[in-house]
C-alpha positions as CSV (number, residue, x, y, z in Angstrom):
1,X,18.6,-13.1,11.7
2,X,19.0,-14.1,8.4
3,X,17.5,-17.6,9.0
4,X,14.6,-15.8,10.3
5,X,14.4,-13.2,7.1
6,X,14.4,-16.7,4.8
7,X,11.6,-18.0,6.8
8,X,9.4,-14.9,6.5
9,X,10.1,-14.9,3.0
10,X,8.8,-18.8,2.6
11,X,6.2,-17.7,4.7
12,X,5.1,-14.7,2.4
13,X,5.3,-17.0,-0.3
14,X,3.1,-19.8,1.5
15,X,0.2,-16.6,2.3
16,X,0.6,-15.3,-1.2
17,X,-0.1,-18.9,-3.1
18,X,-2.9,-19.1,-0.1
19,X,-4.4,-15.8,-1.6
20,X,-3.9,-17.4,-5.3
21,X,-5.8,-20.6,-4.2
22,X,-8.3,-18.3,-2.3
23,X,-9.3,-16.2,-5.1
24,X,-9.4,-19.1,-7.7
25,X,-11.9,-20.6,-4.8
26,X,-14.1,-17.5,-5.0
27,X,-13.8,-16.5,-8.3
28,X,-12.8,-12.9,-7.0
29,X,-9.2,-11.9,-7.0
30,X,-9.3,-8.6,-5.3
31,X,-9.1,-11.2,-2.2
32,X,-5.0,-11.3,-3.0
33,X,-4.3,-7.8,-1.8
34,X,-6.0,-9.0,1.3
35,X,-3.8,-11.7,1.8
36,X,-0.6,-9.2,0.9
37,X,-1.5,-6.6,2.7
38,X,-2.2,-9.0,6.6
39,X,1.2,-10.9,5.1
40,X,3.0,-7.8,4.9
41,X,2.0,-6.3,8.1
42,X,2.1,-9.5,10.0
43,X,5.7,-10.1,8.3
44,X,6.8,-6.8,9.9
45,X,5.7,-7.1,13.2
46,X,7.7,-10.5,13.3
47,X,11.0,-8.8,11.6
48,X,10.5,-6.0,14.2
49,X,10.0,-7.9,17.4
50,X,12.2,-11.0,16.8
51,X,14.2,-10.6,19.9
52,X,18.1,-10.7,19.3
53,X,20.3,-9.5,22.0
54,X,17.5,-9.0,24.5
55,X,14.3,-8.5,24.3
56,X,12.3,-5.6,22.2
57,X,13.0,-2.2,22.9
58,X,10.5,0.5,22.7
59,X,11.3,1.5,19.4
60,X,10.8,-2.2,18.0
61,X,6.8,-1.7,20.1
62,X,6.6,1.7,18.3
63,X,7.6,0.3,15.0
64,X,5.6,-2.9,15.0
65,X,2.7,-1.0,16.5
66,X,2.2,1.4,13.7
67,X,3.1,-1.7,11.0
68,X,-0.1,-3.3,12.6
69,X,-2.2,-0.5,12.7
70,X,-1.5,0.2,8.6
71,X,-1.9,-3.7,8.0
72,X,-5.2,-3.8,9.7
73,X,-6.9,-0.8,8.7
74,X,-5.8,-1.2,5.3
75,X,-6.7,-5.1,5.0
76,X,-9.7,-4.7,6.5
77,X,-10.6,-2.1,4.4
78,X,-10.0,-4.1,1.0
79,X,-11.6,-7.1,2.4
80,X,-14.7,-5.3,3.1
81,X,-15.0,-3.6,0.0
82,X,-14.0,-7.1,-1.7
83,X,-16.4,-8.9,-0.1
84,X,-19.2,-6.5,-1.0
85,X,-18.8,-5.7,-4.1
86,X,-20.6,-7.8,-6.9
87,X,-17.6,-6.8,-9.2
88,X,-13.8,-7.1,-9.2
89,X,-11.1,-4.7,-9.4
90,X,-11.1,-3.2,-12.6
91,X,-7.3,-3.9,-12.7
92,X,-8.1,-7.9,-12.6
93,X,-10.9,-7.0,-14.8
94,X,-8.8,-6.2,-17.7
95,X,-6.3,-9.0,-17.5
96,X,-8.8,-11.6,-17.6
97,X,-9.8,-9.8,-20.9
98,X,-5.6,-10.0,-21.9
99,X,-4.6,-13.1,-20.6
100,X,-8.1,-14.9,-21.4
101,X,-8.1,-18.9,-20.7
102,X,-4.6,-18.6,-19.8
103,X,-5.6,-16.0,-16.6
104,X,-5.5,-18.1,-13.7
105,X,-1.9,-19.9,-14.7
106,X,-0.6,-16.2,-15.6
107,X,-2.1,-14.9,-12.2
108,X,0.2,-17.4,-10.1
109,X,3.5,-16.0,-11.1
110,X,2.0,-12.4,-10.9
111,X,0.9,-13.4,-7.4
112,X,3.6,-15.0,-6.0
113,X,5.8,-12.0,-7.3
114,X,4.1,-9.8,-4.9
115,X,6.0,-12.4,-2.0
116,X,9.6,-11.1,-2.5
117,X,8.3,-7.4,-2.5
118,X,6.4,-7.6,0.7
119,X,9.7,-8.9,2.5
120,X,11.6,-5.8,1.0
121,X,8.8,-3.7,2.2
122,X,9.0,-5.7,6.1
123,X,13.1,-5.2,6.1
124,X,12.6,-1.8,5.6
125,X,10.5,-1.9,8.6
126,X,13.1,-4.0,10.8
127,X,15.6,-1.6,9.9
128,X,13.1,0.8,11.2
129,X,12.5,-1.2,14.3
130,X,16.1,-2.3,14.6
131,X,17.5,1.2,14.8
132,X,20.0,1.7,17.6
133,X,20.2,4.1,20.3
134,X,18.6,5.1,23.8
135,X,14.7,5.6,24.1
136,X,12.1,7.2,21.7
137,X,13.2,10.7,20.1
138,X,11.9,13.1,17.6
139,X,12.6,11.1,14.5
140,X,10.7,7.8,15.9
141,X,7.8,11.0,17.1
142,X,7.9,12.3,13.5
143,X,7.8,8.8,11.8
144,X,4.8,8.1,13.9
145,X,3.1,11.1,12.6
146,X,3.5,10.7,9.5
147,X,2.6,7.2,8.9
148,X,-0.8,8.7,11.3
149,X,-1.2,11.2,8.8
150,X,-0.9,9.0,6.0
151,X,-3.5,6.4,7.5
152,X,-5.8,9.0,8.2
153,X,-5.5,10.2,4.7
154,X,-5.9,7.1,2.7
155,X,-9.0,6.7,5.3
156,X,-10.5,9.9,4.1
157,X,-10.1,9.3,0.2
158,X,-11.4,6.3,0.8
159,X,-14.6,7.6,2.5
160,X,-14.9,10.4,0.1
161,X,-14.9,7.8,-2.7
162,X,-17.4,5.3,-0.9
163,X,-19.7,8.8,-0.6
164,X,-19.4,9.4,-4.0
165,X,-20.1,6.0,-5.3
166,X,-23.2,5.6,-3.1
167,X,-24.8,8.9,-4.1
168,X,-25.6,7.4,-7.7
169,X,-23.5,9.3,-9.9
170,X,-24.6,9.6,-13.5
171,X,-23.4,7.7,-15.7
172,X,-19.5,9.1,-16.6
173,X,-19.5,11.1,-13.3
174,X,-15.7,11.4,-12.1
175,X,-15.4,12.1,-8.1
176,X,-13.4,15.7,-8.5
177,X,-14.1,16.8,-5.2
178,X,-12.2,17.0,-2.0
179,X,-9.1,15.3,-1.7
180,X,-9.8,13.9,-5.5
181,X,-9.5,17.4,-6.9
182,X,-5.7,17.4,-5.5
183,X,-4.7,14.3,-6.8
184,X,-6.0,11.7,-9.1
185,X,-5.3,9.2,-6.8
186,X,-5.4,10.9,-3.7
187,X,-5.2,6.9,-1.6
188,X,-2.3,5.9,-3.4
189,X,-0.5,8.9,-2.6
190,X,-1.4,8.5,1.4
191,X,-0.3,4.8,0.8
192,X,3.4,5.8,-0.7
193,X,3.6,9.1,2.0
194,X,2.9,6.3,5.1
195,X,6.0,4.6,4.2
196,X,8.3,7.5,4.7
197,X,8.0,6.8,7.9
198,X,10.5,3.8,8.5
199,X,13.6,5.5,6.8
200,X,12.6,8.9,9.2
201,X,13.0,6.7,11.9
202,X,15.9,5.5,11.2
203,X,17.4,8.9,10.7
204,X,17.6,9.2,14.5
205,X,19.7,13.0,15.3
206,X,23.3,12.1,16.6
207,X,23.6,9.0,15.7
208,X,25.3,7.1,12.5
209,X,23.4,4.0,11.2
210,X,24.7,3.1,8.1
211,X,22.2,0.3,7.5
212,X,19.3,2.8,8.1
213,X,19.7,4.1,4.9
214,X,18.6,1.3,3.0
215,X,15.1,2.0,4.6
216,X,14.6,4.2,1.9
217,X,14.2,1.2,-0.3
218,X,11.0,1.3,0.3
219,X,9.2,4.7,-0.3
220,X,11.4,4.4,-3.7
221,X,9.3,0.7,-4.1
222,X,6.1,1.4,-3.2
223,X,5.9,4.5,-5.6
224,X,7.2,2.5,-8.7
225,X,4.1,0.2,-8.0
226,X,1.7,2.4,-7.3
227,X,2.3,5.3,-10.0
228,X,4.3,2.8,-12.7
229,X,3.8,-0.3,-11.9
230,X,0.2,-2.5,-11.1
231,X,-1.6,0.5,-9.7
232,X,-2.0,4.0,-11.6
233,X,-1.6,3.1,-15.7
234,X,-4.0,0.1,-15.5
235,X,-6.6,2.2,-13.6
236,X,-6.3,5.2,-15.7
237,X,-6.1,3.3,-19.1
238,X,-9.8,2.2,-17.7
239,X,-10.8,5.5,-16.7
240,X,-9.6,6.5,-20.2
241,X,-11.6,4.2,-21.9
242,X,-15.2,4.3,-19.8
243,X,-14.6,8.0,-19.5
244,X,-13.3,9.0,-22.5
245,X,-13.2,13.4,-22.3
246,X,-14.5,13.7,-18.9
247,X,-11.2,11.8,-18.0
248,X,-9.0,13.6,-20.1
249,X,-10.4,16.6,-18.9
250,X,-9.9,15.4,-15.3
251,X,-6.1,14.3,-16.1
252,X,-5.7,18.0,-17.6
253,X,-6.7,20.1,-14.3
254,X,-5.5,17.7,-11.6
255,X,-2.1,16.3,-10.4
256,X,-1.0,12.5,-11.4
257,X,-0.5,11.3,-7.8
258,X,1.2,13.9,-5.5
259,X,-1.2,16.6,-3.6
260,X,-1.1,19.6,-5.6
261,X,-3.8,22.1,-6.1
262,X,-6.1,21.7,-9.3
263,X,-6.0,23.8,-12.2
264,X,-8.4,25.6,-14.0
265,X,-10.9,25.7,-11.1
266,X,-11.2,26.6,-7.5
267,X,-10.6,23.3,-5.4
């Protein structure tokens, strides 16, 4: 197992400098979260089906089941919105502005970094998958749901904000409405919730799985990237500046990144 675990590492390191070559190619680098999000999934499934004293149980199908079905939505999501869009991300935006002629050598590191995290992201999974004990029970029934739940809510604020942008805003219009008056950043917050999922299922009633617990690795990751790390202070120190008082405003009545009802004003 842990020759395997090196080579899906290598190999997330090989898809990531693939995504850095890609979007160099393109001269779009929103095309690198495609490239982590299939190599994250795809590492998962492999983690959870491996076979090691047999072959996969039903709880490794569950497990790398659901890990495809977040992979694919998700990566097919960003692709298509990549591959549409005349513009780039407005995260990549502003470090081409910081990191000027020196952007695509700083980008590699920052890429390849993404390699290491993804594989911490698929153990989680395998523990997940890996979970002894008979069949399917209500902890591998309630980590289903909620990683359904959270795909179907990242789906919506997506759609919500896809209306939005093709209604024509005016200029300095925010998207306050719906699931964007509950949270700022209603998709991140579906993105963190989904991954709850793996450490429920490893919480299986009656049993003691020590290993389990470190499953919980990755909710604690995914929200340190998403609300401190490369995904909420880059995005709202954008907002901040191409909104100016309609953002602060916006900041002032409605929740960070957790669902929580706005202030000030009827939802």
């Amino acid at each position: 197992m842990v020759t395997l675990i090196a080579v899906v590492g290598l190999g997330l390191l090989a898809i990531m400098g693939s995504g850095w070559l890609y979007q160099r190619a393109v001269g779009n680098v929103g095309w690198v979260d495609v490239f982590w999000t299939f190599g994250t999934g795809l590492a998962g499934v492999v983690l959870s089906l491996a076979p090691v004293d047999g072959p996969p149980t039903a709880r490794q199908w569950l497990v790398a089941g659901l890990t495809a079905v977040w992979s694919l939505r998700l990566g097919l999501y960003v692709a298509i919105r990549v591959a549409k869009s005349p513009d780039e991300d407005r995260r990549y935006v502003d470090l081409r502005g910081q990191w000027g002629a020196a952007f695509q050598s700083k980008l590699l590191p920052f890429v390849l970094l993404q390699a290491p995290v993804a594989l911490l992201l698929a153990l989680a999974i395998m523990l997940a998958a890996r979970t002894p004990g008979g069949g399917l029970g209500v902890a591998d029934a309630l980590g289903a749901l909620i990683l359904i739940v959270a795909i179907a809510g990242e789906g919506l604020a997506d759609e919500q904000m896809r209306r939005f942008k093709a209604s024509k805003p005016p200029k300095g219009a925010i998207n306050d409405a719906g699931l964007w008056a509950w949270s700022r950043h209603p998709n991140y917050f579906f993105e963190w919730f989904g991954w709850l999922a793996y450490p429920v299922i490893s919480s299986q009633i009656g049993s003691v799985y020590l290993l389990g617990w470190a499953a919980w690795g990755a909710p604690v990751l995914m929200y340190l990237v998403l609300d401190r790390g490369n995904g909420v202070p880059p995005l709202e120190a954008q907002m901040l500046k191409s909104r100016g008082d309609a953002f602060r405003d916006y900041q002032a009545r409605t929740s960070r990144f957790f669902l929580w009802p706005p202030r000030g004003r009827s939802a």
